[in-house]
C-alpha positions in Angstrom: 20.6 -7.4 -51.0 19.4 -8.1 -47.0 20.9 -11.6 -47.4 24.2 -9.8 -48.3 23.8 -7.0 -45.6 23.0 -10.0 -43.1 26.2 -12.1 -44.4 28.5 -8.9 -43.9 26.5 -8.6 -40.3 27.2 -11.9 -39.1 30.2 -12.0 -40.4 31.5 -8.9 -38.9 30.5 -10.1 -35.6 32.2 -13.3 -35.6 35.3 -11.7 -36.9 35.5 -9.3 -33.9 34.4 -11.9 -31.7 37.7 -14.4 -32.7 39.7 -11.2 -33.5 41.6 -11.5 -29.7 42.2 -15.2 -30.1 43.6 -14.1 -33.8 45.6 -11.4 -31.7 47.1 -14.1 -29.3 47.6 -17.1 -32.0 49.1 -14.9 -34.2 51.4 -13.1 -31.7 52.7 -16.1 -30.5 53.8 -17.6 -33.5 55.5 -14.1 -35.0 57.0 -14.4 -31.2 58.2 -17.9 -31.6 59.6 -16.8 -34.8 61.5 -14.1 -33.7 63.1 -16.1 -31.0 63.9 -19.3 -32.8 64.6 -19.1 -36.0 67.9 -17.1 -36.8 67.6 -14.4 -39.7 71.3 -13.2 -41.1 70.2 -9.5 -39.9 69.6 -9.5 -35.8 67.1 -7.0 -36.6 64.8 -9.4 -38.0 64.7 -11.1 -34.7 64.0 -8.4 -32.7 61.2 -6.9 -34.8 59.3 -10.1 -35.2 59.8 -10.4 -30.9 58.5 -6.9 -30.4 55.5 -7.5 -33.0 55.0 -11.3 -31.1 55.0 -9.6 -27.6 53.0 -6.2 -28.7 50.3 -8.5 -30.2 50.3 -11.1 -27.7 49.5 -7.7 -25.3 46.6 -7.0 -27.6 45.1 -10.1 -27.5 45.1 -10.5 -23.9 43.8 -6.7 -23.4 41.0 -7.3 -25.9 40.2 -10.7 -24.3 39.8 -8.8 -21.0 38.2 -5.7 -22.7 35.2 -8.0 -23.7 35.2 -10.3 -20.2 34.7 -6.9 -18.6 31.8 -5.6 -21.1 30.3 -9.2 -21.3 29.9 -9.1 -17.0 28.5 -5.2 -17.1 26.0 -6.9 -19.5 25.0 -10.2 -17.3 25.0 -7.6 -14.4 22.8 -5.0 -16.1 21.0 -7.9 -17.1 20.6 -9.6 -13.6 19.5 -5.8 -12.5 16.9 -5.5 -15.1 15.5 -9.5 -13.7 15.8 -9.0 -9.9 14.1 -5.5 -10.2 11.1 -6.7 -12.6 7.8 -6.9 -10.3 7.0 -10.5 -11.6 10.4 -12.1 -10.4 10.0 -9.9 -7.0 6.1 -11.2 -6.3 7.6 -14.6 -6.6 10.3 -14.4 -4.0 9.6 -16.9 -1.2 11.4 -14.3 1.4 8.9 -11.0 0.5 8.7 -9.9 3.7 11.8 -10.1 4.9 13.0 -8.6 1.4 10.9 -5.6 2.5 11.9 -5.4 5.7 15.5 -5.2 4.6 14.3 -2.7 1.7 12.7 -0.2 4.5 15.2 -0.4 6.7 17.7 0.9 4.2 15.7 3.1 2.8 15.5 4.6 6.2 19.4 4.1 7.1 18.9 2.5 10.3 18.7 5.6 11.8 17.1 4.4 15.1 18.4 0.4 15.3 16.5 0.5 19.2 12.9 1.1 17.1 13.3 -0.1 13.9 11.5 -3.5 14.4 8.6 -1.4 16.1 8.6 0.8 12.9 8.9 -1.7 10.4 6.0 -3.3 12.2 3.5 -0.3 12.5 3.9 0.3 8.9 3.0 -3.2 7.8 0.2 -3.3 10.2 -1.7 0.4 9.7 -0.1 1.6 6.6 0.4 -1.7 4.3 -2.6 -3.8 5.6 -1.8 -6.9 3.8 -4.4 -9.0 5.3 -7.2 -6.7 4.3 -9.7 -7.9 1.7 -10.7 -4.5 0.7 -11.2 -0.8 1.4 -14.0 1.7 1.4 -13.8 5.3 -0.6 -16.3 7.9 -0.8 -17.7 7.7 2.1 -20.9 9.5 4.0 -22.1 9.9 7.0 -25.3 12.0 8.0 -25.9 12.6 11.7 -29.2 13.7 13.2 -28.8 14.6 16.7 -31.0 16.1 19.0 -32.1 16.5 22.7 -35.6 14.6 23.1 -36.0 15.1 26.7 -34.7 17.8 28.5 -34.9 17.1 32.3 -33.2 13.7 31.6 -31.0 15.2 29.1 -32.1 12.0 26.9 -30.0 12.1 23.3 -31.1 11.0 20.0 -28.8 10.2 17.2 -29.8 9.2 13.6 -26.5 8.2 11.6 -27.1 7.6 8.3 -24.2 6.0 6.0 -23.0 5.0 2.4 -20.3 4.1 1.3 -18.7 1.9 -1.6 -16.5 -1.0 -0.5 -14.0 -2.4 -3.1 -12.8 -5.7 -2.7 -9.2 -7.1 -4.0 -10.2 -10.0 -5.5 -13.5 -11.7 -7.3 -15.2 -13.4 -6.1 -15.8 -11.9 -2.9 -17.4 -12.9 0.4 -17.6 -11.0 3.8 -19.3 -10.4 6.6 -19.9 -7.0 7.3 -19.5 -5.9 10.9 -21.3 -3.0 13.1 -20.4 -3.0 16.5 -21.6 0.0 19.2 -21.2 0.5 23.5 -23.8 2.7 24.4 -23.5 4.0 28.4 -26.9 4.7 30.3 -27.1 5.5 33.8 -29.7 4.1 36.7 -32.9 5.9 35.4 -32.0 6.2 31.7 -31.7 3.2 29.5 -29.6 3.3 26.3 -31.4 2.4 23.1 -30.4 1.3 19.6 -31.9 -0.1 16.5 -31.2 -1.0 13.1 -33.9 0.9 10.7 -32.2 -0.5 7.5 -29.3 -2.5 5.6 -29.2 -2.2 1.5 -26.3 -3.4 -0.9 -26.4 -2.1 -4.2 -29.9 -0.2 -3.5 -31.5 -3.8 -2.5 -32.4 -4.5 1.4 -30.0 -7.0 2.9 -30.7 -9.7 5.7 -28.5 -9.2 8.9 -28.0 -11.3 11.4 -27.8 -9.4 15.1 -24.6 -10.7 16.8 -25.3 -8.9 19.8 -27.9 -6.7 21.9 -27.3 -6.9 25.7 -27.3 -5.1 28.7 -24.1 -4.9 31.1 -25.5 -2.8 34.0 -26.4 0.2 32.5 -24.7 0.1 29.6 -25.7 -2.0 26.0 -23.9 -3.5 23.7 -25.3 -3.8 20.2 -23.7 -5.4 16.8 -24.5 -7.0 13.6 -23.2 -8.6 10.6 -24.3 -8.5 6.9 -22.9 -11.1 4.0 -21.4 -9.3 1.4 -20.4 -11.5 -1.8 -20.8 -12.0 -5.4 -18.4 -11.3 -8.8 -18.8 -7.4 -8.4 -16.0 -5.2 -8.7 -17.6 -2.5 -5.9 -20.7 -2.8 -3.7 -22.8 0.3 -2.2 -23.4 -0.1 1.3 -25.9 2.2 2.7 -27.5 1.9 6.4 -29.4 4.1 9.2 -29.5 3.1 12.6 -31.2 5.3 15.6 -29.9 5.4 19.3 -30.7 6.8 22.7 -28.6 7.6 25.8 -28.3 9.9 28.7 -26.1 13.1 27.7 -24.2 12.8 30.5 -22.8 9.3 30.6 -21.8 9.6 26.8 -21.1 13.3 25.9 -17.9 12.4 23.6 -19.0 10.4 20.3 -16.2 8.5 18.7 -15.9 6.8 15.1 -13.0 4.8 14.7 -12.1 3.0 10.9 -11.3 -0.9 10.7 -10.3 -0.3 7.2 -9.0 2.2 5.1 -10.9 5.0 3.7 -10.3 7.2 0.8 -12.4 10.2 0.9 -14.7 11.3 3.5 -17.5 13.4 3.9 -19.4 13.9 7.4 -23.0 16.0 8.5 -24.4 17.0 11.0 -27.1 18.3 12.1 -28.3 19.5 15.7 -30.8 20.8 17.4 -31.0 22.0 21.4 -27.1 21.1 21.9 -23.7 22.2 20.7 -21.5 19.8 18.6 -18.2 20.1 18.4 -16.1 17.9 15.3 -12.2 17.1 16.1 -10.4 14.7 14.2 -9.0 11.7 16.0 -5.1 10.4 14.9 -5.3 11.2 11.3 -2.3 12.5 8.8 -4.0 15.5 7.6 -6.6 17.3 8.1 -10.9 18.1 7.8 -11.8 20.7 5.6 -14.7 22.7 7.2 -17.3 22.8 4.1 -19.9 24.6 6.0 -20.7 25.1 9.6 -23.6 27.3 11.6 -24.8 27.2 14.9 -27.2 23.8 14.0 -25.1 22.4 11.2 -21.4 21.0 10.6 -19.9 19.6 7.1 -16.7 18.2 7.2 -14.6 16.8 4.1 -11.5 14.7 4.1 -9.5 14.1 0.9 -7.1 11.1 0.8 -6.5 7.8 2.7 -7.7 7.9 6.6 -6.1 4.2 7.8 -7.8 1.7 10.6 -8.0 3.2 14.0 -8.4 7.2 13.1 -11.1 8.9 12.6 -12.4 11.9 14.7 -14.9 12.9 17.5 -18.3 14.5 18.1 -18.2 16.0 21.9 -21.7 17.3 22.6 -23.1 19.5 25.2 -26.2 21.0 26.4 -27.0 25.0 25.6 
């Protein structure tokens, strides 16, 4: 019974496929009777003619009927093949595919900036060169005024945070870098009290630590790597400066964040939290006269961040 159904299947289909060329065969010999051979009744002529030509006409509108469906269906096809994300990541021209992509998704509407455009996006908001991001990140600050006649700052930042890398293995050097300002009778101070991944205590190797008049320069780098598919970072280092050479804290992201969650606490000054560039905004958790908690939900991208300005009661 199936071998039958899938006889009368196959058959069916190769009937309708031949049926035009049956159409214009046909047609033309009824045609070629009608005009040569001579029947005792003229009629006869002209009705074999008229069927010749009419199915002749058929033929060659069925023949075009299925050229036109059998393009739609290499076109839809095509579609379906230049629009599947396996043929697009292998396009040699990517970039340039995107760039064409943005800009009409955009409609040219400024031709004098669109190159600027299209390269601010790639750079801050599709960082393809990145190796990873960071998400749920905190940062505890403990500031206080140690010496009030030379208005002598102390800051505690604490900070964790879970990096995620795009591939595995991974390797990478993890980078701190600070400019602390002093003045002629106060030096600036800064230490690293600790560096763990993953709980453990890391080695770190100090890249800098110098003096440039009155003003020091401190950094250090810690090797990330293994087969992990997220590492917890968590760190605490403790400066000192003059309150009057650096009175405005900033904290600036190299990579993107997703999630954020800043506190501080303060003792004998004011603080005062602004956000620095971002696309939305801090939610105030909490906040008294010695203690701020801010929260950001969502994707904060490399260069914002936000501000700590501080001041003396």
């Amino acid at each position: 019974m199936e071998l039958e159904r899938l006889f009368n299947r196959v058959y069916l289909r190769n009937f309708l496929i031949a049926l035009p060329w049956i159409y214009l065969i046909g047609g033309t010999g009824i045609l070629a009777i009608g005009i040569f051979i001579e029947f005792p009744c003229l009629n006869w002529n002209e009705f074999f003619t008229a069927l010749g030509k009419t199915m002749i006409a058929g033929g060659v509108l069925s023949t075009l009927l299925k050229s036109i469906q059998f393009l739609g269906v290499i076109k839809e096809e095509l579609s379906k093949i230049i629009s599947d994300p396996e043929f697009i990541k292998k396009r040699y021209d990517l970039e340039q595919y995107w760039d064409t992509v943005t800009c009409a998704l955009f409609e040219n509407k400024f031709p004098a900036i669109n190159d600027l455009i299209i390269k601010d996006i790639k750079r801050t908001y599709l960082p393809t060169k990145d190796t990873h991001y960071y998400e749920d990140s905190l940062q505890i600050f403990e500031i206080e005024l140690i010496d009030k006649n030379l208005n002598i700052i102390k800051v505690i930042e604490r900070r964790s945070l879970t990096m995620i890398p795009s591939k595995q293995p991974y390797s990478y050097d993890y980078p701190y870098k600070i400019e602390i300002k002093g003045n002629a009778i106060v030096r600036p101070t800064v230490n690293l009290d600790y560096f763990k991944i993953n709980g453990i205590e890391a080695e770190t190797s100090q890249s800098s630590k110098t003096m440039s008049g009155d003003n020091l320069a401190f950094g250090f780098n810690a090797n990330i790597s293994g087969g992990q598919h997220s590492y917890f970072i968590e760190y605490q280092v403790t400066r000192t400066f003059p309150l009057d050479r650096f009175s405005i804290v900033l904290f600036k992201m190299n990579h993107i964040h997703r999630n954020l969650r800043i506190q501080v606490f303060f003792t004998e000054i004011n603080v005062h939290f602004d956000e620095a560039g971002i696309l939305a905004k801090f939610v105030t958790n909490y906040q008294t006269k010695t203690y701020i908690e801010k929260e950001f939900v969502g994707l904060m991208y490399k260069g914002q961040g936000f501000t700590l300005s501080l001041e003396k009661k």
